[in-house]
N, C-alpha and C positions, 0 to 999 in steps of 0.2 A: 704487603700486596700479594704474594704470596698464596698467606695464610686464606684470601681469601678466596683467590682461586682454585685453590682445594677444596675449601668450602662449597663452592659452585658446583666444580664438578662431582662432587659427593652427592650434593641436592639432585642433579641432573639425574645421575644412575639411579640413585632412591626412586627418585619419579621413572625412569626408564622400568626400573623394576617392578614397580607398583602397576604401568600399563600393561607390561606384559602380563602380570598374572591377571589380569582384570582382563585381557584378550583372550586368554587360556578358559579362563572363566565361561567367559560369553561362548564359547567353541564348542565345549561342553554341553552348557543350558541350549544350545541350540540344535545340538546332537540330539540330548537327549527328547525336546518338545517335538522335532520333528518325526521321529517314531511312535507319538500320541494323536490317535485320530480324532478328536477332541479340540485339537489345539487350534486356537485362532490363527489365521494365514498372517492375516496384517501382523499379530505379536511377532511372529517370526521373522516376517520382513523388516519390523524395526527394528529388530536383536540384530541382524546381520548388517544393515546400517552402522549403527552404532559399532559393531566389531569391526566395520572397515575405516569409521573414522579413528579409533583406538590405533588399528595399522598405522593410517597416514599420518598420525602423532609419535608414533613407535618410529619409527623413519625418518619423522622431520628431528626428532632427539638424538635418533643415533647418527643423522647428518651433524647435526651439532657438535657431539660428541668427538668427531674426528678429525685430528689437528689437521691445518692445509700445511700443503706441500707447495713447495716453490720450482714448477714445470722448469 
């Protein structure tokens, strides 16, 4: 039983990991479009969309992630 709780929490941090660089990402891509006067408004509204919902997944995992405590 263990064995597989490690497991778990190994998956959990891989995917913690994985959102953050894909937040990092979008930070970036959205940095960089908004200094293009060119660039579609709505594209950039959906990008920051999308980076806040990436957050509120980064959050709800790293609430997961944190053993409870007995108040």
């Amino acid at each position: 039983m263990a064995d597989k709780i490690d497991t778990e929490s190994f998956k959990q941090m891989e995917r913690l990991r994985e959102l953050r660089v894909s937040h990092r990402d979008l930070d970036y891509l959205i940095d960089q479009l908004q200094h293009d006067p060119m660039v579609d408004q709505l594209r950039i509204r959906r990008l920051k969309k999308r980076k806040l919902v990436l957050k509120d997944m980064i959050a709800t995992l790293e609430s997961a992630l944190i053993p409870d405590l007995d108040a």
